[in-house]
DSSP file (Angstrom, degrees, kcal/mol; ACC not computed):
  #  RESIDUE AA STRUCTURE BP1 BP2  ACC     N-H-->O    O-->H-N    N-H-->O    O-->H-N    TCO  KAPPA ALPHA  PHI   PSI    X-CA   Y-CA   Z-CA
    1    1 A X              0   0    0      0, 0.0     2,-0.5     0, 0.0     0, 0.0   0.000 360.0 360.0 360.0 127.1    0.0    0.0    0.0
    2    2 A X        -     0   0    0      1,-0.1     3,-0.5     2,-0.0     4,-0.4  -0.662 360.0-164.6 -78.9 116.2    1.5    3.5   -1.0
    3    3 A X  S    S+     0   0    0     -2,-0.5     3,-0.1     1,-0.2    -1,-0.1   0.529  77.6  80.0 -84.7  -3.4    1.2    5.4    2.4
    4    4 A X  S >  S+     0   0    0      1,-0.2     3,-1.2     2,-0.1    -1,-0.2   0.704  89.2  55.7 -50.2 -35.1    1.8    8.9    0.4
    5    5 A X  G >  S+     0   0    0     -3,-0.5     3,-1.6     1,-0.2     6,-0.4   0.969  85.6  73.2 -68.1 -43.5   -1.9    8.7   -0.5
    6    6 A X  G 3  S+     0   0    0     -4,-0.4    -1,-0.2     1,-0.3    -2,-0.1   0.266 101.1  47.5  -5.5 -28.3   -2.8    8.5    3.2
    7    7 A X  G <  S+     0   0    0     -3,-1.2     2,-0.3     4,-0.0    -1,-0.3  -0.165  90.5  96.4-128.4   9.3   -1.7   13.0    3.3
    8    8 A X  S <> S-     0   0    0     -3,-1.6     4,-1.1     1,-0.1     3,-0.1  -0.911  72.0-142.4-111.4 153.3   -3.7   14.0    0.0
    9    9 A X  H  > S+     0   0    0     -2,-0.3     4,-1.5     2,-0.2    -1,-0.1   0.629 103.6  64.1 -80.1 -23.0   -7.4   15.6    0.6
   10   10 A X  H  > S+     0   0    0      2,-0.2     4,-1.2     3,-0.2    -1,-0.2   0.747  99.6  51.6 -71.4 -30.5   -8.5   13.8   -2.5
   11   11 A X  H  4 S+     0   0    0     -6,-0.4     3,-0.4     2,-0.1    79,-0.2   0.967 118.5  37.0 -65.2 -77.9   -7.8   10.4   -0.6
   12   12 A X  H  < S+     0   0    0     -4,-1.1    -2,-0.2    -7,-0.3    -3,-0.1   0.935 124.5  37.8 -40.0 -48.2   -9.9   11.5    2.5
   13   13 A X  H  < S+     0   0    0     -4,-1.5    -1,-0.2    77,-0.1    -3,-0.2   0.729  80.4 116.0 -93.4 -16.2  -12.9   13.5    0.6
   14   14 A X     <  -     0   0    0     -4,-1.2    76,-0.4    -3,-0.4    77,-0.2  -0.303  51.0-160.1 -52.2 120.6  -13.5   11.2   -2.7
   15   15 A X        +     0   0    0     74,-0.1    71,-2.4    75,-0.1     2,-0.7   0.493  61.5 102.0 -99.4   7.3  -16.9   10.0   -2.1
   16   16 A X  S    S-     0   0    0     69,-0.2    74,-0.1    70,-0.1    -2,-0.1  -0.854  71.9-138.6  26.1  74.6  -16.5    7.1   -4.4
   17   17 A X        -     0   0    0     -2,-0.7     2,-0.4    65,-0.1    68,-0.1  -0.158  13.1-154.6 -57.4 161.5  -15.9    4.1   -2.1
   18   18 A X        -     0   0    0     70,-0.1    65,-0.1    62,-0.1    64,-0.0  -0.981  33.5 -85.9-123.4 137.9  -13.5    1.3   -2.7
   19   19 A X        -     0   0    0     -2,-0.4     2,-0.4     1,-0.1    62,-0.1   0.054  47.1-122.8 -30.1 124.5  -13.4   -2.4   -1.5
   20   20 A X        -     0   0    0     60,-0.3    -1,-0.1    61,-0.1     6,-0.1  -0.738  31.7-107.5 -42.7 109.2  -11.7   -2.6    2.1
   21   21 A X     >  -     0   0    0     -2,-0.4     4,-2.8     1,-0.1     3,-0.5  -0.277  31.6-111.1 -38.7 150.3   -8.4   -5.1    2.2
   22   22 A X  H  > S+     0   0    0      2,-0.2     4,-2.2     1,-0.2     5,-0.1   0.822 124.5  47.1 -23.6 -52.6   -9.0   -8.0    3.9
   23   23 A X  H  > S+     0   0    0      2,-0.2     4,-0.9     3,-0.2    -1,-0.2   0.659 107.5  61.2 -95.8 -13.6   -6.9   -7.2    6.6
   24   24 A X  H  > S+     0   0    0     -3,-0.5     4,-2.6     2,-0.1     5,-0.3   0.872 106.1  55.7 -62.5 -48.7   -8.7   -3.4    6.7
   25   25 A X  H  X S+     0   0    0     -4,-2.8     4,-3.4     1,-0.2     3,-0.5   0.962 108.3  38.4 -56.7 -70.5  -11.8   -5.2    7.4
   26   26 A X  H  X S+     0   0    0     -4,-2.2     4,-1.4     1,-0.2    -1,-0.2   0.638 113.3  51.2 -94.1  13.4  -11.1   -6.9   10.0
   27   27 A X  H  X S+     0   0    0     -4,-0.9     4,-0.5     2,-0.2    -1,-0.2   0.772 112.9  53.6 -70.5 -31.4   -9.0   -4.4   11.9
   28   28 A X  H  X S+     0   0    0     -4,-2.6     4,-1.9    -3,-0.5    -2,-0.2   0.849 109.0  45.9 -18.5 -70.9  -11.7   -2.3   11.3
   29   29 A X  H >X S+     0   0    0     -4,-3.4     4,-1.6    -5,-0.3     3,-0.5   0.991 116.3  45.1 -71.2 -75.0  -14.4   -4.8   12.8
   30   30 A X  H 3X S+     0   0    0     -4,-1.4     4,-1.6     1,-0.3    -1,-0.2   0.711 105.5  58.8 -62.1 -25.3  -12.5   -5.5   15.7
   31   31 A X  H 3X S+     0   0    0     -4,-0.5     4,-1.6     2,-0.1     3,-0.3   0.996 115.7  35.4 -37.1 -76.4  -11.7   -2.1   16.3
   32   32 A X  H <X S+     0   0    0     -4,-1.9     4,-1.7    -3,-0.5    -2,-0.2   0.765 117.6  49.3 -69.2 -37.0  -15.5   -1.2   16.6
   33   33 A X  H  X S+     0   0    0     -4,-1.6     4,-1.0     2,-0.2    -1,-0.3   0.855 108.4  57.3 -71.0 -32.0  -16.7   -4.5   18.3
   34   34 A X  H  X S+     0   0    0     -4,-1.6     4,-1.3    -5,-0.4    -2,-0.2   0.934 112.3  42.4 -42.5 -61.4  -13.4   -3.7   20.8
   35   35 A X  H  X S+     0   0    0     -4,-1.6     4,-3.7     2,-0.3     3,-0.3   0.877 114.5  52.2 -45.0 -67.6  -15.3   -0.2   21.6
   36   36 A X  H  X S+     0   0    0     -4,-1.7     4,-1.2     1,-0.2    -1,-0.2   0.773 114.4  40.0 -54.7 -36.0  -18.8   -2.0   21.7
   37   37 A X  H  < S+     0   0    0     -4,-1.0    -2,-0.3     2,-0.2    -1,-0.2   0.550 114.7  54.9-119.0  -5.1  -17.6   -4.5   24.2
   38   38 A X  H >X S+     0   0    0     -4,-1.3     3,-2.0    -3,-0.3     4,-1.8   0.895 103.0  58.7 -48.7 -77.7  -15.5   -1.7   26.3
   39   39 A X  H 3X S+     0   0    0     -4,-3.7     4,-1.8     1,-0.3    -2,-0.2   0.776 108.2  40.0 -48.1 -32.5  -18.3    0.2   26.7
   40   40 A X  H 3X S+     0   0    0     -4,-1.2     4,-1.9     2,-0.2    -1,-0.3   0.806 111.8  57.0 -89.7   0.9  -20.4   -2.4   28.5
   41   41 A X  H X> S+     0   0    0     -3,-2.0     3,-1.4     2,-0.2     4,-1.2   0.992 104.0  48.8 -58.9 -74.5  -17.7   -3.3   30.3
   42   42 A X  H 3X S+     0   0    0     -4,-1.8     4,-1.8     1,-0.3    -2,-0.2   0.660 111.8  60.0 -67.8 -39.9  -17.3    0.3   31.6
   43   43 A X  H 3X S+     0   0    0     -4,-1.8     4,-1.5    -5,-0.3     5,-0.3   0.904 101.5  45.9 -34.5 -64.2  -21.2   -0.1   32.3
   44   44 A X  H << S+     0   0    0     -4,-1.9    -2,-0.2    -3,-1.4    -1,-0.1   0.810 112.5  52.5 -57.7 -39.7  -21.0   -2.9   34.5
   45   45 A X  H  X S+     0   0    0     -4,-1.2     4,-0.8     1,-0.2    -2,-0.2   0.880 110.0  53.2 -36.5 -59.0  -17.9   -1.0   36.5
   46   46 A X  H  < S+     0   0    0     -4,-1.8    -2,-0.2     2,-0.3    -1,-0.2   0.693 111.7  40.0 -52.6 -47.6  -20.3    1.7   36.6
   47   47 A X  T  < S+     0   0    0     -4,-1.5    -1,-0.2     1,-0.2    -2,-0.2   0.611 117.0  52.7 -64.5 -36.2  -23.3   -0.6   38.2
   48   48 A X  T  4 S+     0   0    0     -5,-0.3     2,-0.3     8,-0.1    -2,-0.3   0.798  97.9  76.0-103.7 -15.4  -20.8   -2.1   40.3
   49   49 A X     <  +     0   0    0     -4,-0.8     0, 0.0     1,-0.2     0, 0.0  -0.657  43.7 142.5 -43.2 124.1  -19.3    1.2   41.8
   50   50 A X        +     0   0    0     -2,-0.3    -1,-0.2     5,-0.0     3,-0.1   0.601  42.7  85.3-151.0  34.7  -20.9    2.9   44.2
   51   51 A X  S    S+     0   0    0      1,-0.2     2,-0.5     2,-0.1    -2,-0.0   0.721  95.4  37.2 -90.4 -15.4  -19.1    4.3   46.5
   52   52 A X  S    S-     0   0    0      1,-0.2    -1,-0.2     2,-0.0    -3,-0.0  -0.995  70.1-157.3-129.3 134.0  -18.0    7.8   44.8
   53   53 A X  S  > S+     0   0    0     -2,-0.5     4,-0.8     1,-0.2    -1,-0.2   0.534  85.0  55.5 -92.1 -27.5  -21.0    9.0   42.7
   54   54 A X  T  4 S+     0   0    0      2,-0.2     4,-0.3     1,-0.2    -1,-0.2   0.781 100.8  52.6 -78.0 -14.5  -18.9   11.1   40.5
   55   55 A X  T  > S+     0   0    0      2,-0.2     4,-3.1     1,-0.2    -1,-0.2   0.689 106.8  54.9 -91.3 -21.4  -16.8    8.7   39.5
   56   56 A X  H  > S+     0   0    0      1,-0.2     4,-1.6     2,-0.2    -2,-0.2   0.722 106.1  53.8 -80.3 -18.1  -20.0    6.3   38.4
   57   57 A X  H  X S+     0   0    0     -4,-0.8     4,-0.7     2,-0.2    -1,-0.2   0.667 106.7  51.5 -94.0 -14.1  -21.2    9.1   36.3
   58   58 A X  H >> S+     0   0    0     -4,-0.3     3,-3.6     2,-0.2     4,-1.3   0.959 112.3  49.9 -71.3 -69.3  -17.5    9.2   34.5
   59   59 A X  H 3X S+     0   0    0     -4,-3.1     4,-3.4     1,-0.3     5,-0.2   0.845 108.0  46.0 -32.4 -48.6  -18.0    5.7   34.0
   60   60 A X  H 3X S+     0   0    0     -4,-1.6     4,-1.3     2,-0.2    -1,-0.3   0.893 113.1  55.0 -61.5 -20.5  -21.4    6.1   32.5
   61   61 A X  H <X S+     0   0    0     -3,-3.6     4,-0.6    -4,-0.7     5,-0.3   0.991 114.1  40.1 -86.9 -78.0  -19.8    9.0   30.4
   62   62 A X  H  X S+     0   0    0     -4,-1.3     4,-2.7     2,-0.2    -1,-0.2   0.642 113.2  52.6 -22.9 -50.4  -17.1    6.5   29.2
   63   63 A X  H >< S+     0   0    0     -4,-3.4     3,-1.8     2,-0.2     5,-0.3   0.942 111.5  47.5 -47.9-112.2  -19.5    3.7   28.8
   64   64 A X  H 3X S+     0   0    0     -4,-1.3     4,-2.3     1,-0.3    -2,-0.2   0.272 110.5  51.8  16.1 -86.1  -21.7    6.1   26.6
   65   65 A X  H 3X S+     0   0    0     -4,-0.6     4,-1.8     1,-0.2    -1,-0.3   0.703 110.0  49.9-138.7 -64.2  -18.6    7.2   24.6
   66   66 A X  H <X S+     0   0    0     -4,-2.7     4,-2.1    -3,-1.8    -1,-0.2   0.983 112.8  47.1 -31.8 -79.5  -17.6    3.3   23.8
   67   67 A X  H  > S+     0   0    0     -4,-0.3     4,-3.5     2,-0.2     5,-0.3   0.913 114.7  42.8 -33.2 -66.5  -21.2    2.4   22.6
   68   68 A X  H  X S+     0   0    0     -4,-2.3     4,-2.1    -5,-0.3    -1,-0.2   0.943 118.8  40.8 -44.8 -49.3  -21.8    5.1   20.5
   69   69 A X  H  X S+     0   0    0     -4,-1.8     4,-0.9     1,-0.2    -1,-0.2   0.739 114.8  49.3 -74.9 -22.8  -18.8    5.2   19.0
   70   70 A X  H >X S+     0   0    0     -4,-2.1     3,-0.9    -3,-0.2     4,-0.7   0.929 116.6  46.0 -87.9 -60.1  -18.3    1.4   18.6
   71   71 A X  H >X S+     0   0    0     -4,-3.5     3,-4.7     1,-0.2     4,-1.3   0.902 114.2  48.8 -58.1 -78.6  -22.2    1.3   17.0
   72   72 A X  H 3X S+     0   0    0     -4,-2.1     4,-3.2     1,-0.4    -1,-0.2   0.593 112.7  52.2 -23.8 -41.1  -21.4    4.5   14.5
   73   73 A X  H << S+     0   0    0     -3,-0.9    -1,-0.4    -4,-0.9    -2,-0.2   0.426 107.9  46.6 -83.4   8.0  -18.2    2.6   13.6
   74   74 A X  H <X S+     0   0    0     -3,-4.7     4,-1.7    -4,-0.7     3,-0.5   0.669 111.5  52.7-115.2 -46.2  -19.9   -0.5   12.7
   75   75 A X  H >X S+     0   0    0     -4,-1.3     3,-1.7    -5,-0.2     4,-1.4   0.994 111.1  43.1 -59.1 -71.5  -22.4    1.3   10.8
   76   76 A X  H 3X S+     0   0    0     -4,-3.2     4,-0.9     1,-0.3    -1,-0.2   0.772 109.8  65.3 -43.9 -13.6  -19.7    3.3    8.6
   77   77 A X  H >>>S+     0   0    0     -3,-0.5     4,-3.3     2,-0.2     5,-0.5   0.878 104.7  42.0 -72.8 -51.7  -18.2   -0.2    8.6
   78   78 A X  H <X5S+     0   0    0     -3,-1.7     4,-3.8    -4,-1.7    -1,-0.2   0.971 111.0  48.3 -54.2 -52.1  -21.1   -1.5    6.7
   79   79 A X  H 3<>S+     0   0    0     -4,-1.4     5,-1.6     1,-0.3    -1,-0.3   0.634 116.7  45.9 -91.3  -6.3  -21.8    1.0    4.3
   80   80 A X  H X<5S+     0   0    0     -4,-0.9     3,-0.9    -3,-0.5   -60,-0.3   0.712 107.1  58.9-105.2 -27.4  -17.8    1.1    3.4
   81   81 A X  H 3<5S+     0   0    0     -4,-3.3     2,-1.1     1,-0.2    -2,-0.2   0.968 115.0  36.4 -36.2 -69.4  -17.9   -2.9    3.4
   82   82 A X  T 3<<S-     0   0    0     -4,-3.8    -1,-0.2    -5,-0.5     3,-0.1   0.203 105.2-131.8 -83.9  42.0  -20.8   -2.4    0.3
   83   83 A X  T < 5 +     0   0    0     -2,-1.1     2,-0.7    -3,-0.9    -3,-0.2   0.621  43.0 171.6  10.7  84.5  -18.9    0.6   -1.1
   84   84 A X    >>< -     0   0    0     -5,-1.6     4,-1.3   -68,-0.0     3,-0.7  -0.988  39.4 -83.1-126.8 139.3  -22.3    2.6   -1.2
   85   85 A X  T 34 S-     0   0    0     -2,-0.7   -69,-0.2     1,-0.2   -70,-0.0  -0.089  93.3 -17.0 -57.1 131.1  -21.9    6.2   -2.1
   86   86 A X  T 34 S+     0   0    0    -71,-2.4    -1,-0.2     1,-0.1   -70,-0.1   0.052 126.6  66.0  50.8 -10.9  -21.0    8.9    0.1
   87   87 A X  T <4 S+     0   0    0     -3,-0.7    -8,-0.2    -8,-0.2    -2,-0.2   0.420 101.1  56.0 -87.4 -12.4  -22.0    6.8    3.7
   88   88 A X  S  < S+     0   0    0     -4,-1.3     4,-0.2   -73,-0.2    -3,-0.1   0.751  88.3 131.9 -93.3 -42.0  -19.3    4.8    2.7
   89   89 A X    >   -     0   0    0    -74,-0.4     3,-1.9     1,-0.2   -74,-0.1   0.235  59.3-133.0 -27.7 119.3  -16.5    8.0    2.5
   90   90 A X  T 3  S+     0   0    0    -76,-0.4     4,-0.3     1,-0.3     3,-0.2   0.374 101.9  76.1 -46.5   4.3  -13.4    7.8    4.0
   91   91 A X  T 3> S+     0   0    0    -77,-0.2     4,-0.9     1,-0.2    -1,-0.3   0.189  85.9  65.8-107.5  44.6  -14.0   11.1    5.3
   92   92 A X  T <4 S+     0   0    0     -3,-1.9    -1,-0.2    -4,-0.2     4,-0.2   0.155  90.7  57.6-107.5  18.5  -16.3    9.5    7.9
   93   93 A X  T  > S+     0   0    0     -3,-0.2     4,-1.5     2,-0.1    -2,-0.1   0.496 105.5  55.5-111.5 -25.8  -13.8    7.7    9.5
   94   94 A X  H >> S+     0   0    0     -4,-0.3     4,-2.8     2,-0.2     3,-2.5   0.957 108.9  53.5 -55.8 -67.9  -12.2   11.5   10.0
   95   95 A X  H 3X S+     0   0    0     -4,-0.9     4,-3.7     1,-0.4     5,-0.4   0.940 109.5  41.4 -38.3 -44.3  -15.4   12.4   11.6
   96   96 A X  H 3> S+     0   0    0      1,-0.3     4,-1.3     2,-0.2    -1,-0.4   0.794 111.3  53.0 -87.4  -3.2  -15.5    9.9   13.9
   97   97 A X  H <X S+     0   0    0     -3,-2.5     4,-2.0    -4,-1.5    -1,-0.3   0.746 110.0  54.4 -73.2 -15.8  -11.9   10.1   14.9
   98   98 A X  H  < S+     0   0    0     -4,-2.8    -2,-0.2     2,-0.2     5,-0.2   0.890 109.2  48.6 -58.5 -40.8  -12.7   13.7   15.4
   99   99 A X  H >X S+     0   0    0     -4,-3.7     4,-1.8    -5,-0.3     3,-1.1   0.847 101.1  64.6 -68.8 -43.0  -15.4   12.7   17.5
  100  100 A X  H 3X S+     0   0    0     -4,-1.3     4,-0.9    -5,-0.4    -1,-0.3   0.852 109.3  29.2 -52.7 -50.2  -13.6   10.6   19.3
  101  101 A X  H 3< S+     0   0    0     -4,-2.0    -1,-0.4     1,-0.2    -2,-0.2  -0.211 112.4  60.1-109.6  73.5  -11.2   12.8   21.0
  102  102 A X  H <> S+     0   0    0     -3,-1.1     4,-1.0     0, 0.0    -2,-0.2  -0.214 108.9  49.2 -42.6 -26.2  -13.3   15.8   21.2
  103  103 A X  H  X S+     0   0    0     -4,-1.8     4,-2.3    -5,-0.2    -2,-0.2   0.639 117.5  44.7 -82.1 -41.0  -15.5   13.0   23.4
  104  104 A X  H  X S+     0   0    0     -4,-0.9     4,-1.6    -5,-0.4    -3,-0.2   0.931 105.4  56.2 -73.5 -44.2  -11.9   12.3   25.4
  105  105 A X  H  > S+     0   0    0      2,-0.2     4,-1.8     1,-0.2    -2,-0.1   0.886 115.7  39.7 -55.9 -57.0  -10.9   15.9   25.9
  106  106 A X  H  X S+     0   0    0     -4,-1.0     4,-3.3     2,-0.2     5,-0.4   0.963 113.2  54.3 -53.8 -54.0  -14.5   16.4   27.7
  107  107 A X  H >X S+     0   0    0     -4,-2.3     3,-3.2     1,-0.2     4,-1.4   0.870 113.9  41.9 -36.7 -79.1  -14.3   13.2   29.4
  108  108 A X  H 3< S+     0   0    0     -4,-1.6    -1,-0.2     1,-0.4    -2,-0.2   0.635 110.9  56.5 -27.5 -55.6  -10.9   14.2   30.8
  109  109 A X  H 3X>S+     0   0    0     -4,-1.8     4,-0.9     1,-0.3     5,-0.8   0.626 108.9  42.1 -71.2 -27.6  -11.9   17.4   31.5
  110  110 A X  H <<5S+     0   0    0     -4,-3.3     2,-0.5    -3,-3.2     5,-0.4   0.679 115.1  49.5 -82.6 -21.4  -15.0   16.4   33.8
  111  111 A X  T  <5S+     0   0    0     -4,-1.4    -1,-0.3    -5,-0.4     2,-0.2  -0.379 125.8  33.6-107.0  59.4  -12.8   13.6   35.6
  112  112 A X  T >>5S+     0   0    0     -2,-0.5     4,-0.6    -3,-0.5     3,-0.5  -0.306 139.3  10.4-153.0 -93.6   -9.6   16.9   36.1
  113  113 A X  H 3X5S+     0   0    0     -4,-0.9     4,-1.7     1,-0.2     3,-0.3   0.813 124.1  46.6 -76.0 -34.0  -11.7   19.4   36.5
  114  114 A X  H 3><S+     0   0    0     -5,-0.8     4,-0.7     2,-0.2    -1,-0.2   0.429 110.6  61.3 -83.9  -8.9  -15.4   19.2   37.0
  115  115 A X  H <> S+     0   0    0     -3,-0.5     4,-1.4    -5,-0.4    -1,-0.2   0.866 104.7  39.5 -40.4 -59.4  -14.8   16.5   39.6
  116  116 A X  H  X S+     0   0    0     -4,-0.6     4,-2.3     2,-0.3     3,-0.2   0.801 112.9  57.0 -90.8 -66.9  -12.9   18.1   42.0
  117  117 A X  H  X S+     0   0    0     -4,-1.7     4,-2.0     1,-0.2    -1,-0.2   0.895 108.9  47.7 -56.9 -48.2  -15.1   21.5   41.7
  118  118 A X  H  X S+     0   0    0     -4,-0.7     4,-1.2     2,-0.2    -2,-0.3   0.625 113.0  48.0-101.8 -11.9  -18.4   19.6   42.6
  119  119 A X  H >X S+     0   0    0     -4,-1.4     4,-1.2    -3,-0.2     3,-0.5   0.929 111.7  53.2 -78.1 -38.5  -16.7   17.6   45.9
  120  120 A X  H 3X S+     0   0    0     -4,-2.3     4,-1.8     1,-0.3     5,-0.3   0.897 108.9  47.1 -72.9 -37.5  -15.4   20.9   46.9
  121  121 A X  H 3X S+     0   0    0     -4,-2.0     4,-2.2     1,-0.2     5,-0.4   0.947 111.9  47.3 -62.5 -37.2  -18.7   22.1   46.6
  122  122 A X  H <X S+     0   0    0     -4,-1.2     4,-0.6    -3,-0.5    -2,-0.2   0.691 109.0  51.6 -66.3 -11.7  -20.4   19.4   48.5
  123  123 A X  H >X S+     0   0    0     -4,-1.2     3,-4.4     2,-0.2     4,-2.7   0.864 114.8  48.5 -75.8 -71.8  -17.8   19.5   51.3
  124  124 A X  H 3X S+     0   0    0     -4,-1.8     4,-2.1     1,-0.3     3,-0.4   0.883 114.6  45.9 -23.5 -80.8  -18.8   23.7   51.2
  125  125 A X  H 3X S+     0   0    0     -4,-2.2     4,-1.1    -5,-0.3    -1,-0.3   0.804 114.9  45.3 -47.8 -27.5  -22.7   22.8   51.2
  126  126 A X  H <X S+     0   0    0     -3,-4.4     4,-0.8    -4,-0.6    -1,-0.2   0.716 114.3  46.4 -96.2 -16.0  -22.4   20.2   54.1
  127  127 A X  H  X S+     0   0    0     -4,-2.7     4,-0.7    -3,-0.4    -2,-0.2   0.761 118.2  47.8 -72.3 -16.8  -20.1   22.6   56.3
  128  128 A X  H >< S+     0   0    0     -4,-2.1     3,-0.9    -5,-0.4     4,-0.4   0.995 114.7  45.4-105.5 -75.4  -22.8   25.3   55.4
  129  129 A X  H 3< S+     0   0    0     -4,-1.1    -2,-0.2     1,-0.3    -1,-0.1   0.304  93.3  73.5 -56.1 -29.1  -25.8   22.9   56.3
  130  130 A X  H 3< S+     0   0    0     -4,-0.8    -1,-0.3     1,-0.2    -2,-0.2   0.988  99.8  48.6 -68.1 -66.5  -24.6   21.5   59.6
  131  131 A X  S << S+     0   0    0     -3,-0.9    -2,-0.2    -4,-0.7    -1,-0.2   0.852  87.8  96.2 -53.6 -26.9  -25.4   24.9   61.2
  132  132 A X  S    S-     0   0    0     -4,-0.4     2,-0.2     1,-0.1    -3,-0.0  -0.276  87.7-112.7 -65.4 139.5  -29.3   25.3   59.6
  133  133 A X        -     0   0    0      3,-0.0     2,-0.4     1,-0.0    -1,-0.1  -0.354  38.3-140.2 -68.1 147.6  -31.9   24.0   62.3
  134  134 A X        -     0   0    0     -2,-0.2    -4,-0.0     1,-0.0    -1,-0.0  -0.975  31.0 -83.0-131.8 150.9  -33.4   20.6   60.6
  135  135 A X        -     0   0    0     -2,-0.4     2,-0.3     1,-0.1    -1,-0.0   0.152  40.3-120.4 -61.2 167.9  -37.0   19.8   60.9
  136  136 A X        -     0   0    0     -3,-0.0     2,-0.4     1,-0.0    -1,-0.1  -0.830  35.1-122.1-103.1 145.0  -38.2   18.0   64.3
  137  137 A X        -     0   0    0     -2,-0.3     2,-0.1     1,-0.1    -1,-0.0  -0.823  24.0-116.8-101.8 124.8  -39.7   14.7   63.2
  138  138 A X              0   0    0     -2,-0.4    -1,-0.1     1,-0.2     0, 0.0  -0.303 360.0 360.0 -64.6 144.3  -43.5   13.9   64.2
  139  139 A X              0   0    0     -2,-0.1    -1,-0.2     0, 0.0    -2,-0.0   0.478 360.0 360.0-128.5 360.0  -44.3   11.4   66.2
């Protein structure tokens, strides 16, 4: 395979599929089924966590992030298997790598930052809360 083509815009944007290699299919499919079978993995974690609530909701985010991306690549997978026009383009394999870390970057950014900000608020909100009178329970 001439890896030169791999750097031309005409390679990426030609909507005019071509047959997959053998060994492009199924590094492809096992890619995407890898992804698929992450994500429920990262599910189950999720299920089975439950002592830090933020950190199950990362999980679900991850989970989420697997699935989608695993399904989305299995579809483009299809339609570039049966070289049907324009679903098939190689520049949907761009997209979805785009997607993919633009999907990581957030992730990251909620388990760095957005963690960390919302226990520090709950510490704040239970130091805050301790002083407020709390209702007397009827009996």
């Amino acid at each position: 395979m001439d890896l030169s083509q791999i750097f031309s815009l005409g390679f990426w944007f030609d909507l005019h599929t071509t047959g997959l290699s053998t060994s492009f299919e199924r590094g492809f499919f096992f890619l995407f089924a890898l992804f698929i079978i992450l994500g429920s993995v990262s599910r189950i974690m999720a299920k089975n966590k439950k002592d830090d609530r933020f950190m199950v909701k990362a999980y679900k985010y991850v989970g989420q992030m697997f699935m989608t991306l695993g399904a989305l690549g299995l579809l483009w997978f299809f339609f570039a298997y049966e070289q049907i026009y324009f679903f098939g383009a190689r520049f949907w394999f761009l997209v979805w790598l785009l997607g993919l870390i633009a999907w990581i970057v957030w992730i990251v950014r909620y388990v760095k930052v957005k963690i960390p900000e919302l226990k520090e608020m709950g510490a704040v909100k239970k130091e805050v809360n301790k002083y407020i009178p709390k209702k007397k329970s009827k009996r």
